[in-house]
Backbone atoms as SQL, in Angstrom:
CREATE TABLE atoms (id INTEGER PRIMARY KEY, chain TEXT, resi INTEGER, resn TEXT, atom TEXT, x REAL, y REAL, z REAL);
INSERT INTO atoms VALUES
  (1, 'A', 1, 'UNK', 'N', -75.814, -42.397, -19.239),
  (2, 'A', 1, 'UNK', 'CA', -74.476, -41.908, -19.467),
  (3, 'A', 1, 'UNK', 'C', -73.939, -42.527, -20.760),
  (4, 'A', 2, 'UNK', 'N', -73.544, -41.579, -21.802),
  (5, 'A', 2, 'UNK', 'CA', -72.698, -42.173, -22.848),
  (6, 'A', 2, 'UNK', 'C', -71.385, -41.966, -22.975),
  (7, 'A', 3, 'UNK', 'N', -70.590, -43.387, -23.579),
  (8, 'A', 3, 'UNK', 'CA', -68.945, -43.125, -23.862),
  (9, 'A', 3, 'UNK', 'C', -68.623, -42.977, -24.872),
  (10, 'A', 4, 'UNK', 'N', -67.753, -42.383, -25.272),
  (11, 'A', 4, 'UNK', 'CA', -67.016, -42.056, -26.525),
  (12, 'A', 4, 'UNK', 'C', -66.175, -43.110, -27.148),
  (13, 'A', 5, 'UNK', 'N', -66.192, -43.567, -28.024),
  (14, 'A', 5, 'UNK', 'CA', -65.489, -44.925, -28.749),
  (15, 'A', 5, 'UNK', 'C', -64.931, -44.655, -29.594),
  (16, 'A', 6, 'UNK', 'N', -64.155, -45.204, -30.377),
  (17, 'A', 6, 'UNK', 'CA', -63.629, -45.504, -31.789),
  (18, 'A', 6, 'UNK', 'C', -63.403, -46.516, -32.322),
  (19, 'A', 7, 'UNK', 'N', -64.356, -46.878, -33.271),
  (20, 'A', 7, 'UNK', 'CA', -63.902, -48.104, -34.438),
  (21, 'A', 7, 'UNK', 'C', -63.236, -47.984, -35.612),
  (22, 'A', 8, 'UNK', 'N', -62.688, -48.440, -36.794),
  (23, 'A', 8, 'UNK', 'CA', -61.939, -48.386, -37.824),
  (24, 'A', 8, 'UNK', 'C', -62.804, -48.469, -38.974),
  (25, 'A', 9, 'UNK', 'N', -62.847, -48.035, -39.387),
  (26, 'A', 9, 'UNK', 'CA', -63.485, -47.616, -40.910),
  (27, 'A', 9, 'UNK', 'C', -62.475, -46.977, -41.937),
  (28, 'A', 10, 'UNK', 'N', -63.361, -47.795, -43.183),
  (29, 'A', 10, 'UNK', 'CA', -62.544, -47.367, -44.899),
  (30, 'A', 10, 'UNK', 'C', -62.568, -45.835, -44.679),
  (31, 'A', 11, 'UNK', 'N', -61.692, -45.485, -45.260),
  (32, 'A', 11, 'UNK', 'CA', -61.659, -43.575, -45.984),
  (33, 'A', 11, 'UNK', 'C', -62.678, -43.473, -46.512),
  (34, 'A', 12, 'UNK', 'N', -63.232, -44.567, -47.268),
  (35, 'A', 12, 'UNK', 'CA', -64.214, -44.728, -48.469),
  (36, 'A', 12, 'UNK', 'C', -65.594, -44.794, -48.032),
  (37, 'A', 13, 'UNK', 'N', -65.895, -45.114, -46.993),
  (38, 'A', 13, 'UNK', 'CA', -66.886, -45.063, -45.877),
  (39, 'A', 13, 'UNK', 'C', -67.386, -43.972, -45.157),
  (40, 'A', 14, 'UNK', 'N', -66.240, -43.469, -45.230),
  (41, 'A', 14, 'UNK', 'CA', -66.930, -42.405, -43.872),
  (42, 'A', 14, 'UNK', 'C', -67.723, -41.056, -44.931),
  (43, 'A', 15, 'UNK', 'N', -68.658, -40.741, -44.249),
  (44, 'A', 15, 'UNK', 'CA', -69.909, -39.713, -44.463),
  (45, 'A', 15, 'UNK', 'C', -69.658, -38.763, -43.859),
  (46, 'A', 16, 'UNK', 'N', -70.175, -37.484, -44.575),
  (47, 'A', 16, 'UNK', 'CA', -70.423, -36.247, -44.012),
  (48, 'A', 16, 'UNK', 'C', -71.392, -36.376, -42.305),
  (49, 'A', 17, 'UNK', 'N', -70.829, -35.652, -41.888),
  (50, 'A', 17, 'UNK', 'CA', -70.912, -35.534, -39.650),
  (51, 'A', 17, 'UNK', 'C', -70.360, -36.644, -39.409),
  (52, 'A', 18, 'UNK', 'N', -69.549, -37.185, -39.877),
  (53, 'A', 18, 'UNK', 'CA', -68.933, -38.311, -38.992),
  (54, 'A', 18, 'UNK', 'C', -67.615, -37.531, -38.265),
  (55, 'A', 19, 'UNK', 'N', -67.669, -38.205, -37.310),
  (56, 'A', 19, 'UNK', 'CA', -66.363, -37.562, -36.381),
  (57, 'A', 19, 'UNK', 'C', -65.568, -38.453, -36.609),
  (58, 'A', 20, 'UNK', 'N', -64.169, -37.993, -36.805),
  (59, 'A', 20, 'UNK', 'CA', -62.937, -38.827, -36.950),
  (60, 'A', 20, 'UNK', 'C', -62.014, -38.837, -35.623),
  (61, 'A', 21, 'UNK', 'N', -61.094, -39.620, -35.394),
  (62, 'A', 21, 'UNK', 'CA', -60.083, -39.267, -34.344),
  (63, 'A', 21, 'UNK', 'C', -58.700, -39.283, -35.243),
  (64, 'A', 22, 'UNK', 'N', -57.504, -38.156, -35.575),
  (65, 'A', 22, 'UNK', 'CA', -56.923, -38.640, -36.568),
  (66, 'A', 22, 'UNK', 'C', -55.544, -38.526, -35.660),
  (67, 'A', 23, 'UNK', 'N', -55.538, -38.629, -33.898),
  (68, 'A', 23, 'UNK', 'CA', -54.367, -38.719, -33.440),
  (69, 'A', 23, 'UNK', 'C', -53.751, -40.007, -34.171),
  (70, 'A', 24, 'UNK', 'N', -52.088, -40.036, -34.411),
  (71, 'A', 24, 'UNK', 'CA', -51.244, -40.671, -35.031),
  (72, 'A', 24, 'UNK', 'C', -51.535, -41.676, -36.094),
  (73, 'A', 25, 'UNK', 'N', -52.456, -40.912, -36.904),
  (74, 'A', 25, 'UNK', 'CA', -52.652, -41.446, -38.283),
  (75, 'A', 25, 'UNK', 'C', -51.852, -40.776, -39.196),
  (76, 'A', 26, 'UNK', 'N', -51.075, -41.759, -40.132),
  (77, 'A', 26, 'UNK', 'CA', -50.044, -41.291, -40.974),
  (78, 'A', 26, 'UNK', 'C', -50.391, -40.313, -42.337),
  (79, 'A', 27, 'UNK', 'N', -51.660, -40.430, -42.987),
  (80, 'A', 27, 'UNK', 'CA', -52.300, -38.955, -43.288),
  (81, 'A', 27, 'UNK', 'C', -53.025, -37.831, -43.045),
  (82, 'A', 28, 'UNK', 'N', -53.267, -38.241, -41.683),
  (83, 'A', 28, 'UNK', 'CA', -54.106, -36.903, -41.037),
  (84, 'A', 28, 'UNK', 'C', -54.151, -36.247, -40.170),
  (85, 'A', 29, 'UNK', 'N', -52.893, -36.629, -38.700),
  (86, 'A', 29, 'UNK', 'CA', -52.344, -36.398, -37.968),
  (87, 'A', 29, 'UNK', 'C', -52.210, -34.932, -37.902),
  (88, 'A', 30, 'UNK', 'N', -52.961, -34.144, -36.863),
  (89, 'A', 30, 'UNK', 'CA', -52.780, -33.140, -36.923),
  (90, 'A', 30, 'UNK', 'C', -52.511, -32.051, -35.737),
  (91, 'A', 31, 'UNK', 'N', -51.657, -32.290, -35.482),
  (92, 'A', 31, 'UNK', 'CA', -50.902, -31.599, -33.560),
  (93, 'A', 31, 'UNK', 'C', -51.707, -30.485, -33.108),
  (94, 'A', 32, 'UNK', 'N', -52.141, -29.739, -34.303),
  (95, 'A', 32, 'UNK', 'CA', -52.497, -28.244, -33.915),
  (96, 'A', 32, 'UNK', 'C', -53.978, -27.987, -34.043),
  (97, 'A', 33, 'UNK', 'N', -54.482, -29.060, -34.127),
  (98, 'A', 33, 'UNK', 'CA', -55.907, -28.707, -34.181),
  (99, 'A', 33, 'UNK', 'C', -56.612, -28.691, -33.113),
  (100, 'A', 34, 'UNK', 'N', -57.754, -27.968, -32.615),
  (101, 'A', 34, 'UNK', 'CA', -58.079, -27.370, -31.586),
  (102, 'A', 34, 'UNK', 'C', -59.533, -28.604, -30.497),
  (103, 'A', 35, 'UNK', 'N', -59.689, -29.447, -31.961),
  (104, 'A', 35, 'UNK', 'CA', -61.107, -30.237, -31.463),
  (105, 'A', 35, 'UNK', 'C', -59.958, -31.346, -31.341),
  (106, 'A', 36, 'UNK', 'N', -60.617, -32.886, -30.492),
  (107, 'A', 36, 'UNK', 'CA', -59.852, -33.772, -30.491),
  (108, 'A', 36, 'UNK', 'C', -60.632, -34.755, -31.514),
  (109, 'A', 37, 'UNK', 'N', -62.160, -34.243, -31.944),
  (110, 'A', 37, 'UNK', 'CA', -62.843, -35.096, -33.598),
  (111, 'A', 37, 'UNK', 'C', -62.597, -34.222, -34.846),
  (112, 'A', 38, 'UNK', 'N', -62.403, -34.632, -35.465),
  (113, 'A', 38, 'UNK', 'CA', -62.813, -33.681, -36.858),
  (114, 'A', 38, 'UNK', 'C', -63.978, -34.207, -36.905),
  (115, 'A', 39, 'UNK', 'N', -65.240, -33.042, -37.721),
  (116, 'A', 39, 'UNK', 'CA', -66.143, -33.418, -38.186),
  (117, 'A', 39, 'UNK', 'C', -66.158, -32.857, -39.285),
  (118, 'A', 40, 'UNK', 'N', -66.237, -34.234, -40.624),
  (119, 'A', 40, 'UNK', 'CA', -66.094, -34.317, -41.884),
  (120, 'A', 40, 'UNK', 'C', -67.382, -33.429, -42.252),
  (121, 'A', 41, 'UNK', 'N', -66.844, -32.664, -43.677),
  (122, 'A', 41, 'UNK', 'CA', -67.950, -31.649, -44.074),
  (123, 'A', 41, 'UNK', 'C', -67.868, -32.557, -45.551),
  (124, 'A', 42, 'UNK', 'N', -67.140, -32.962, -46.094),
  (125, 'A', 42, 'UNK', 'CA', -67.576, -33.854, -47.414),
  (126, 'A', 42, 'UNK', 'C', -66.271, -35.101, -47.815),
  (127, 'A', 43, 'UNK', 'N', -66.780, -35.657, -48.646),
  (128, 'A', 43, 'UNK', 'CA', -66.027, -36.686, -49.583),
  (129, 'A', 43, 'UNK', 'C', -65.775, -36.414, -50.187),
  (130, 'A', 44, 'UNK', 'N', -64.424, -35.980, -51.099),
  (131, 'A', 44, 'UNK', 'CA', -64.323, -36.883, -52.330),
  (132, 'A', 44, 'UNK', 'C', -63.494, -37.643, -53.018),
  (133, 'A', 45, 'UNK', 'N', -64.270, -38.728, -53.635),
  (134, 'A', 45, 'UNK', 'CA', -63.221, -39.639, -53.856),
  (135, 'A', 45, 'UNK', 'C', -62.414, -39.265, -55.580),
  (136, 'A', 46, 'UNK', 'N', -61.330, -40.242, -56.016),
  (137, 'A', 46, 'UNK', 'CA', -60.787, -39.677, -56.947),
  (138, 'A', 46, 'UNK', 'C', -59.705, -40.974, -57.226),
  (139, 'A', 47, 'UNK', 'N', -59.685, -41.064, -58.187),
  (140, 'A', 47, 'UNK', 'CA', -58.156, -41.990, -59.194),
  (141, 'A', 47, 'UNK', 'C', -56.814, -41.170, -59.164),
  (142, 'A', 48, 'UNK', 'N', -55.813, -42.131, -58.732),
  (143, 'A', 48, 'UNK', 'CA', -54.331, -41.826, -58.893),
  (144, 'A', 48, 'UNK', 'C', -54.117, -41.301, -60.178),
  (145, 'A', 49, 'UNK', 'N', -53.864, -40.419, -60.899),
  (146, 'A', 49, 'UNK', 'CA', -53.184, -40.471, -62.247),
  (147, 'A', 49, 'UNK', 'C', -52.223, -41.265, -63.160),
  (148, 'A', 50, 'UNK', 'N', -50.727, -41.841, -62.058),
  (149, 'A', 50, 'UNK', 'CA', -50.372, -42.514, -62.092),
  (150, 'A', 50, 'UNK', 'C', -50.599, -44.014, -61.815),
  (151, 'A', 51, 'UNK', 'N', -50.853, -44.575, -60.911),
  (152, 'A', 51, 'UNK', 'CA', -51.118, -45.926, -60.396),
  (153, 'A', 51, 'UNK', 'C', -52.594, -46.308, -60.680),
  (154, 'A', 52, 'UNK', 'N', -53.925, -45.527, -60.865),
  (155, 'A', 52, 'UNK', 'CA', -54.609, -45.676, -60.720),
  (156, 'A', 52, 'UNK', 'C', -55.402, -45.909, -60.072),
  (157, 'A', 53, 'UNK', 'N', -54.737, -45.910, -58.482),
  (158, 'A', 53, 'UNK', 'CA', -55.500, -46.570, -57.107),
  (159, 'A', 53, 'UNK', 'C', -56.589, -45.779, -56.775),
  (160, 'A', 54, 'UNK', 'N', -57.549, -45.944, -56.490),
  (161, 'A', 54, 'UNK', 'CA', -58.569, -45.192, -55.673),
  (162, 'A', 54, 'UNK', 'C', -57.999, -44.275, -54.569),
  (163, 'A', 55, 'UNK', 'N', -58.252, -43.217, -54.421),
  (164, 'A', 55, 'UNK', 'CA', -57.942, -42.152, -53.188),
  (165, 'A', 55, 'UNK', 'C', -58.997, -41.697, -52.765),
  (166, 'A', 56, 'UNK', 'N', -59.276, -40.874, -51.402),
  (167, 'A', 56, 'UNK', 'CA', -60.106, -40.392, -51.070),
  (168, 'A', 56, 'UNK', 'C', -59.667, -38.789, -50.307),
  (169, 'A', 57, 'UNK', 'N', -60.619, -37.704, -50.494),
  (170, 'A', 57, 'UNK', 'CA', -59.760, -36.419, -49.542),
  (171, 'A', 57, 'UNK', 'C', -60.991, -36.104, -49.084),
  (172, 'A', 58, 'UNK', 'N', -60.556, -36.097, -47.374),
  (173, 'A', 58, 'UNK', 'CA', -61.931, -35.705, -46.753),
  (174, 'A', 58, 'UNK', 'C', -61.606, -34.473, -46.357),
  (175, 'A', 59, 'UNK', 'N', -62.591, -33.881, -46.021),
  (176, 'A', 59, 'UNK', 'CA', -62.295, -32.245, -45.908),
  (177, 'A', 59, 'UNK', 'C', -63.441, -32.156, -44.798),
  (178, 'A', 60, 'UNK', 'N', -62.291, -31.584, -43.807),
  (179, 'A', 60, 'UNK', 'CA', -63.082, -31.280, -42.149),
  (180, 'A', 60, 'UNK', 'C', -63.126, -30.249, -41.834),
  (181, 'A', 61, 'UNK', 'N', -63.486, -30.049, -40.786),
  (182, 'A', 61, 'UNK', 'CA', -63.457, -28.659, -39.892),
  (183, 'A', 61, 'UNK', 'C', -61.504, -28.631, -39.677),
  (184, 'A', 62, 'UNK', 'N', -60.979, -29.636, -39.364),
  (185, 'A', 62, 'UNK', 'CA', -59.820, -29.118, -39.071),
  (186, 'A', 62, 'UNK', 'C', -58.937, -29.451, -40.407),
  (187, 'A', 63, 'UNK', 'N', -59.204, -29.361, -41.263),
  (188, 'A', 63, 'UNK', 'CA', -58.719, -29.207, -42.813),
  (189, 'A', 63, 'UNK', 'C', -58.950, -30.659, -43.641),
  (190, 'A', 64, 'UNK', 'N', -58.259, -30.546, -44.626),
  (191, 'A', 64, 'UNK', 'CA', -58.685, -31.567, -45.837),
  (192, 'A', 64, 'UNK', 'C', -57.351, -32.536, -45.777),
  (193, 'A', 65, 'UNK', 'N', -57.785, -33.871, -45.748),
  (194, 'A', 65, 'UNK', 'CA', -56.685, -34.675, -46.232),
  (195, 'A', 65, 'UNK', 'C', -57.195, -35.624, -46.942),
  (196, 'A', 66, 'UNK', 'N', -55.823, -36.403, -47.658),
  (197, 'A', 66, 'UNK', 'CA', -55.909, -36.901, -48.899),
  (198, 'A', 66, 'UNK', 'C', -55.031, -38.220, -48.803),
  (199, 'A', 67, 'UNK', 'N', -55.923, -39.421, -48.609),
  (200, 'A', 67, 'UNK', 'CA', -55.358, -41.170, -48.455),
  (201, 'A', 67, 'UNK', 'C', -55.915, -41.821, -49.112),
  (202, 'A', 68, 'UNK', 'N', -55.415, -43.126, -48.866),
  (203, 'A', 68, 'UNK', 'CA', -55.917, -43.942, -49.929),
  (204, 'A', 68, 'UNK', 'C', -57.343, -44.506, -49.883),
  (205, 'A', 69, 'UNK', 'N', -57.936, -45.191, -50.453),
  (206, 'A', 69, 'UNK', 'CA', -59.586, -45.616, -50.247),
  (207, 'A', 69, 'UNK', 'C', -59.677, -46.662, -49.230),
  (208, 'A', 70, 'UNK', 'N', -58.282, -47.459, -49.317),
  (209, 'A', 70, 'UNK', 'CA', -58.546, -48.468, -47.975),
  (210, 'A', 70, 'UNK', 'C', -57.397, -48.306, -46.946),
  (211, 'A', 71, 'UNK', 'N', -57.151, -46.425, -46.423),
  (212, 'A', 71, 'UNK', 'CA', -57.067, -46.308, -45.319),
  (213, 'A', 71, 'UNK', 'C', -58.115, -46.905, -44.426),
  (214, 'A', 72, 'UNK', 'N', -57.537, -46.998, -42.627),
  (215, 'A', 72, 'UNK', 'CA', -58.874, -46.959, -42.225),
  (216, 'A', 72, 'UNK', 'C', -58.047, -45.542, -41.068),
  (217, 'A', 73, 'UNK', 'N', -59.960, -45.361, -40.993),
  (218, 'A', 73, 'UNK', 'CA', -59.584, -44.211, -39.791),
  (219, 'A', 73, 'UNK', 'C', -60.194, -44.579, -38.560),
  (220, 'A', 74, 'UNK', 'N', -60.329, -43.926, -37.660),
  (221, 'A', 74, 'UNK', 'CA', -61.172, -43.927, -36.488),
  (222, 'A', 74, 'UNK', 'C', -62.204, -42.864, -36.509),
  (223, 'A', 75, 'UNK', 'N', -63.794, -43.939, -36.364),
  (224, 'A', 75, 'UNK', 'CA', -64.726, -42.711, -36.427),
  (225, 'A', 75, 'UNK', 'C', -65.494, -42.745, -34.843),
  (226, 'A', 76, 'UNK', 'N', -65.402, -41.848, -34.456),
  (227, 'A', 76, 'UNK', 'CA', -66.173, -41.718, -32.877),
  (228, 'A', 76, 'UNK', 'C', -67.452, -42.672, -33.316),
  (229, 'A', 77, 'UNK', 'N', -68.066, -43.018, -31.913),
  (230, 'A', 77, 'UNK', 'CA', -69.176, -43.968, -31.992),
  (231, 'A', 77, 'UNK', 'C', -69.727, -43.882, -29.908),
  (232, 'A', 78, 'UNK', 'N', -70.897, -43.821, -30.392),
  (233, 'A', 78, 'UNK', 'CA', -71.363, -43.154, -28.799),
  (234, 'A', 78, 'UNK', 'C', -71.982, -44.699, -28.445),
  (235, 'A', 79, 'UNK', 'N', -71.803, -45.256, -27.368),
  (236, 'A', 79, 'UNK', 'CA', -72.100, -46.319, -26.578),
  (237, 'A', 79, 'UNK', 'C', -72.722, -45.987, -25.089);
């Protein structure tokens, strides 16, 4: 029997098929989406224009969002 987990990981980290959990995360939070993982279809990362900070926009099955490089998210993890 396996359980479903979540650990915290960089924005900057996470890989294509990783499953995210993005209940009440302040950039990715998404009420209406139909799965309770996103599964990331790519990376990419990118520079602020202004500030220069590192960003990252992952782009899922349940759409694309766009945080900083040391968000962390929750990525499912089977135990």
């Amino acid at each position: 029997m396996s359980i479903d987990l979540v650990k915290s990981i960089f924005a900057e980290d996470v890989d294509p098929s990783d499953e995210l959990d993005f209940s009440d995360d302040e950039y990715c939070y998404n009420d209406l989406a139909d799965f309770a993982f996103a599964t990331v279809e790519r990376r990419t990362e990118w520079y602020d224009g202004i500030t220069g900070e590192p960003w990252v926009t992952l782009h899922t099955d349940q759409g694309s969002y766009e945080m900083p490089a040391d968000h962390l998210v929750k990525k499912k993890v089977i135990e």
